[in-house]
Backbone as CSV, one residue per row, in Angstrom:
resi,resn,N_x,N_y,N_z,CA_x,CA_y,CA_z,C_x,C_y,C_z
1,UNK,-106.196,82.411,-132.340,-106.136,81.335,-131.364,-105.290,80.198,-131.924
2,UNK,-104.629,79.320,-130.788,-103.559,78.317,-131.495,-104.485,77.165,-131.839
3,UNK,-104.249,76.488,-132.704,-104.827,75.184,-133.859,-103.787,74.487,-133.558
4,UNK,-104.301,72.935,-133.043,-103.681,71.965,-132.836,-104.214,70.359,-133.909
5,UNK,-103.410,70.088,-134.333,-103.353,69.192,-135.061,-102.440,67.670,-134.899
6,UNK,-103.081,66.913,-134.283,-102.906,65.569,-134.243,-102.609,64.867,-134.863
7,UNK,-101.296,63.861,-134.808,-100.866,62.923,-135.524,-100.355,61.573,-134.831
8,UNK,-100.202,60.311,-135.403,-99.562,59.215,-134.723,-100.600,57.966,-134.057
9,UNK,-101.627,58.321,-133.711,-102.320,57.827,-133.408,-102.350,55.818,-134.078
10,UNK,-103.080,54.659,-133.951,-103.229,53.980,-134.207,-103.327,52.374,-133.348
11,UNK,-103.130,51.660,-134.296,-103.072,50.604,-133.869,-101.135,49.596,-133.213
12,UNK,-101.116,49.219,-131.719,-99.565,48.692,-131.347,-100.241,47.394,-131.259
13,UNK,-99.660,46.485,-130.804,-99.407,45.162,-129.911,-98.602,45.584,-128.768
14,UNK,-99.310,44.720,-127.795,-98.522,45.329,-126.155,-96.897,44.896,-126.777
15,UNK,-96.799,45.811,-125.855,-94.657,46.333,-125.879,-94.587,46.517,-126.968
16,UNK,-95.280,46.833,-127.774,-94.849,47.971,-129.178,-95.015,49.347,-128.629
17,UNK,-94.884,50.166,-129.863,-94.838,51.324,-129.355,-95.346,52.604,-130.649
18,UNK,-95.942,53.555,-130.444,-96.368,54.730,-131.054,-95.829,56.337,-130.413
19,UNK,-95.759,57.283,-131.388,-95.803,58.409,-131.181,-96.426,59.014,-131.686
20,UNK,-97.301,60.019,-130.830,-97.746,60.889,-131.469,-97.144,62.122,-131.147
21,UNK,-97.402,63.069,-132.274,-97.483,64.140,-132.620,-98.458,65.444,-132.687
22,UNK,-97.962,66.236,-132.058,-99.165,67.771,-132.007,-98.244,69.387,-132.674
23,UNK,-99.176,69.307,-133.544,-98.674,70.522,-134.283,-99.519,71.634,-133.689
24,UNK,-98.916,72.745,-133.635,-99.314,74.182,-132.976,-99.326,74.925,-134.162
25,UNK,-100.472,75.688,-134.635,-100.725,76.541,-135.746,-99.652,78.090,-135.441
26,UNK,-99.090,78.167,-134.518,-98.657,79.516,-134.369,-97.547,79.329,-133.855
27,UNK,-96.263,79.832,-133.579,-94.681,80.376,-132.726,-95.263,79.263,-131.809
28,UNK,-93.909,78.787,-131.512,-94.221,78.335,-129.807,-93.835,78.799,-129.069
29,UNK,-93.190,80.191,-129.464,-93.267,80.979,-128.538,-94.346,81.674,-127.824
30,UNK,-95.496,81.562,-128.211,-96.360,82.082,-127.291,-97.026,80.636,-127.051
31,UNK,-96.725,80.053,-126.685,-97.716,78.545,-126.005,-96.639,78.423,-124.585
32,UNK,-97.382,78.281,-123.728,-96.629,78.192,-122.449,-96.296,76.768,-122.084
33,UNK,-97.643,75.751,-122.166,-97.181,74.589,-121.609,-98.160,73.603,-122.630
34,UNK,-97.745,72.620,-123.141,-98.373,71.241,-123.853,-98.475,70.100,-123.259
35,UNK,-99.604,69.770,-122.903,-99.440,67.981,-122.595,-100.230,67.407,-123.384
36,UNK,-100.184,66.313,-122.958,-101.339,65.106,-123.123,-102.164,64.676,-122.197
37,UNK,-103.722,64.568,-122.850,-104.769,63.715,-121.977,-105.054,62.724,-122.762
38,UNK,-105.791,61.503,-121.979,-106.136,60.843,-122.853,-107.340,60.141,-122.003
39,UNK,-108.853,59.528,-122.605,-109.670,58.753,-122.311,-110.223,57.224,-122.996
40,UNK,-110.158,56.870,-121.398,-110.868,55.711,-122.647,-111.928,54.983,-121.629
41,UNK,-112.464,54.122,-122.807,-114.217,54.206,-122.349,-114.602,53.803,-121.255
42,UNK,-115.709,54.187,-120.937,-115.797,54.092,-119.369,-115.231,54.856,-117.995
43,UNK,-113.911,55.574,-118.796,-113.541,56.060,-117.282,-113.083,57.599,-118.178
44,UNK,-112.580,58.597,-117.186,-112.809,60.126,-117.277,-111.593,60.562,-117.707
45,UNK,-111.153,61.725,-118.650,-110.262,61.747,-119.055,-109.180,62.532,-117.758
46,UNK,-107.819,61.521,-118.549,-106.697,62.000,-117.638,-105.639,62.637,-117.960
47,UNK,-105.336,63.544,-117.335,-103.404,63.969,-117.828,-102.629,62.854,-117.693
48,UNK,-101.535,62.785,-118.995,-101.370,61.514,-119.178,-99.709,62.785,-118.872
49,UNK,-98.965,63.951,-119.326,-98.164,64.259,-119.698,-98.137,65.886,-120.026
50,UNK,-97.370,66.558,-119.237,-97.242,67.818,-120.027,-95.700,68.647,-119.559
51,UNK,-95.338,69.206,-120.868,-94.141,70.080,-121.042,-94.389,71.546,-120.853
52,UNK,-93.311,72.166,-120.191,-92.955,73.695,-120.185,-92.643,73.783,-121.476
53,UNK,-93.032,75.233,-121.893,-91.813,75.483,-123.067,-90.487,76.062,-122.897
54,UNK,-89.668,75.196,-123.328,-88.475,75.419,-123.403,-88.068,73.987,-122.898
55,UNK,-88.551,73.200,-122.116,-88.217,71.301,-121.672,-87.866,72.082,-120.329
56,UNK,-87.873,72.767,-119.926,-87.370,72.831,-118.672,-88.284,71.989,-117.619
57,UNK,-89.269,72.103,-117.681,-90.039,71.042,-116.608,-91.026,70.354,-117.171
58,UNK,-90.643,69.333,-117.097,-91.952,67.733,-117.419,-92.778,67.139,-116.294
59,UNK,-93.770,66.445,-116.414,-94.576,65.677,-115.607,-95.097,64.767,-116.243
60,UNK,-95.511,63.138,-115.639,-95.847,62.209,-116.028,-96.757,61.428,-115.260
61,UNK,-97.817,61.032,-115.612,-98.961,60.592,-114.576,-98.142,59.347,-114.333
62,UNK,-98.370,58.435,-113.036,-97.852,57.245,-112.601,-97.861,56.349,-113.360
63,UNK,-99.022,56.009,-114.109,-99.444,54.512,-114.861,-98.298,54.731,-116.515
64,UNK,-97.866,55.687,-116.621,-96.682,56.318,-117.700,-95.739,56.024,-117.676
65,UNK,-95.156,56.506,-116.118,-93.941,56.976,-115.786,-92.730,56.093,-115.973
66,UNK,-92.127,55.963,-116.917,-90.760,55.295,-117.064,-90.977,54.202,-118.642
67,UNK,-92.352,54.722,-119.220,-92.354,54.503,-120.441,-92.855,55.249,-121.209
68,UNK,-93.601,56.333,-121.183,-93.729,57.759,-122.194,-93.006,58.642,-122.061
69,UNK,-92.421,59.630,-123.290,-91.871,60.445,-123.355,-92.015,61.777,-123.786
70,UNK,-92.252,62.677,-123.400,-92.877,63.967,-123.782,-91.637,64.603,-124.028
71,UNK,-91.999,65.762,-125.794,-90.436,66.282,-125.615,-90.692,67.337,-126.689
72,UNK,-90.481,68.263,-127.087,-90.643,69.619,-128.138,-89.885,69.648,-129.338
73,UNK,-90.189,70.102,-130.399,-89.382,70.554,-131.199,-89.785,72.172,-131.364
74,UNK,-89.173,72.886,-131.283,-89.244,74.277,-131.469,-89.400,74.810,-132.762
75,UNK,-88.482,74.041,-133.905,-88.836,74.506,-135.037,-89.437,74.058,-135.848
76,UNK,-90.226,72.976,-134.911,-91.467,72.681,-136.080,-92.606,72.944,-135.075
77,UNK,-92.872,73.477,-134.356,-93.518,74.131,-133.609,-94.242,72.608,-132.916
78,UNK,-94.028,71.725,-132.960,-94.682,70.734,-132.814,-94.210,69.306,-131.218
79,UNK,-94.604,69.400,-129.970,-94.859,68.535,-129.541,-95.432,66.550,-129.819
80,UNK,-93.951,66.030,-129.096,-94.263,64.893,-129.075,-94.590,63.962,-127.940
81,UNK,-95.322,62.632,-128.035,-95.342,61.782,-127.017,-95.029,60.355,-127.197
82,UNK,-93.952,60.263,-127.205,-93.131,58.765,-127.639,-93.235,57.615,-126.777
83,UNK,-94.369,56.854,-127.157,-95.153,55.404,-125.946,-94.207,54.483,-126.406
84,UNK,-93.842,53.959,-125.467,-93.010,52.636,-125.295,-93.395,51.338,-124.259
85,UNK,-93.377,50.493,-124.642,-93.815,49.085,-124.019,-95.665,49.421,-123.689
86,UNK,-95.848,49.887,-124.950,-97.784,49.773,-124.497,-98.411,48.841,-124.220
87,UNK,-99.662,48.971,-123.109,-100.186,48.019,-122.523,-101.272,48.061,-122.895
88,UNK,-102.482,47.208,-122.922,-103.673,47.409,-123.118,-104.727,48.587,-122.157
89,UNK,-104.008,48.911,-121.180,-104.359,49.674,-120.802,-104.368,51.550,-121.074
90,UNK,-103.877,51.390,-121.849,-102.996,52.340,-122.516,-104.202,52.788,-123.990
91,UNK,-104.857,51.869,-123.875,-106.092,52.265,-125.123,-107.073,53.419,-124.695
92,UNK,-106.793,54.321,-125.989,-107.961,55.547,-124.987,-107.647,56.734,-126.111
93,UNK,-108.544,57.869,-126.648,-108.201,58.757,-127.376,-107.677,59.688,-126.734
94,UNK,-106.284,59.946,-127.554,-105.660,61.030,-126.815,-105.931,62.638,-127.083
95,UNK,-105.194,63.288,-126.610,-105.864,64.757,-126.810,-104.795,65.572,-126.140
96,UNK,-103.916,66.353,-127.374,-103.599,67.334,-127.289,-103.873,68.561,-126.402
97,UNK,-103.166,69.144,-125.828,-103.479,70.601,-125.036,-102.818,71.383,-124.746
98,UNK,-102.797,72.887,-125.038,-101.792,73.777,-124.671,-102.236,74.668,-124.311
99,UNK,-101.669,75.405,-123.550,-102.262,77.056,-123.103,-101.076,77.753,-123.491
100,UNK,-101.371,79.423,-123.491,-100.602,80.195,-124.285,-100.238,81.052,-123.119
101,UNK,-99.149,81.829,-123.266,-98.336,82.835,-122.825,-99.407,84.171,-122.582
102,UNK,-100.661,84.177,-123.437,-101.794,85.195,-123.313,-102.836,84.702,-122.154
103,UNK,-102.579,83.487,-122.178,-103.863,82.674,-121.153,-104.945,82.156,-121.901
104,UNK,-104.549,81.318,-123.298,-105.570,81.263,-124.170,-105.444,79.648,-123.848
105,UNK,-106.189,78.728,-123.982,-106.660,77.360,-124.391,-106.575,76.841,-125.421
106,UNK,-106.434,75.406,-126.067,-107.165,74.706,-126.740,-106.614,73.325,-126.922
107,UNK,-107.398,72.885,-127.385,-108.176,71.168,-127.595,-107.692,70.745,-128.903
108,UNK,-106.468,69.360,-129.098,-106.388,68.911,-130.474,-107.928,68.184,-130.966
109,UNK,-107.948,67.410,-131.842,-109.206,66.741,-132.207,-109.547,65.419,-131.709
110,UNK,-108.036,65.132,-131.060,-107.868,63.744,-130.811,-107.673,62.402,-131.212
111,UNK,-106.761,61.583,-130.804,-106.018,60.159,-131.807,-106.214,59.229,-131.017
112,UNK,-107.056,58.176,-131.796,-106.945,56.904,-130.892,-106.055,55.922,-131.233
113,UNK,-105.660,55.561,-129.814,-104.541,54.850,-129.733,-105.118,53.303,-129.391
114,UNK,-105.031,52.618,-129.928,-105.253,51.033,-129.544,-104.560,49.861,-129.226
115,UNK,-104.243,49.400,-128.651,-103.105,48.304,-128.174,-103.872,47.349,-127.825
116,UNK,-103.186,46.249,-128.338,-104.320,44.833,-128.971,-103.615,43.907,-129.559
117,UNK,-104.066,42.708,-128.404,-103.158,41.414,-129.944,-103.952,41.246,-130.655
């Protein structure tokens, strides 16, 4: 099964910015699609972001759209999500996710992201 491993996580000031990082234990050739969710307290977790493999098709939830960036590296098997102009709203642990080319699942461990003067 694929092992996902989380990175980037931390502390911005609004309109700073973070990336995180998700490493895939296996080829990405067999992972079909990666996004991002993310929650934060009080309310239910959301798709924040997710990639085809290969970049051919992206999606971006609204409250995102025109400042996160979702994008692959193939040979490090590893998915990114590059936040720009973060808002406080934007605080919430994120969470890795991919499904596989077999129809398999799984769950990074999750990174909290905090944005805060």
């Amino acid at each position: 099964q694929v092992q996902l491993v989380e990175s980037g996580g931390g502390l911005a000031q609004p309109g700073g910015f973070l990336r995180l990082s998700c490493a895939a234990s296996r080829s990405s050739s067999s992972i079909y699609t990666m996004g991002w969710y993310r929650q934060a307290p009080g309310k239910q977790r959301e798709l924040v972001a997710y990639i085809i493999s290969g970049g051919r098709t992206t999606y971006y939830a609204d409250p995102v759209k025109g400042r996160f960036t979702i994008s692959g590296d193939n040979a490090k098997n590893t998915v990114y999500l590059q936040m720009n102009s973060l808002k406080p709203e934007d605080t919430a642990v994120y969470y890795c996710h991919v499904t596989t080319t077999s129809g398999n699942t799984a769950w990074g461990q999750g990174t909290q992201v905090t944005v805060s003067s």
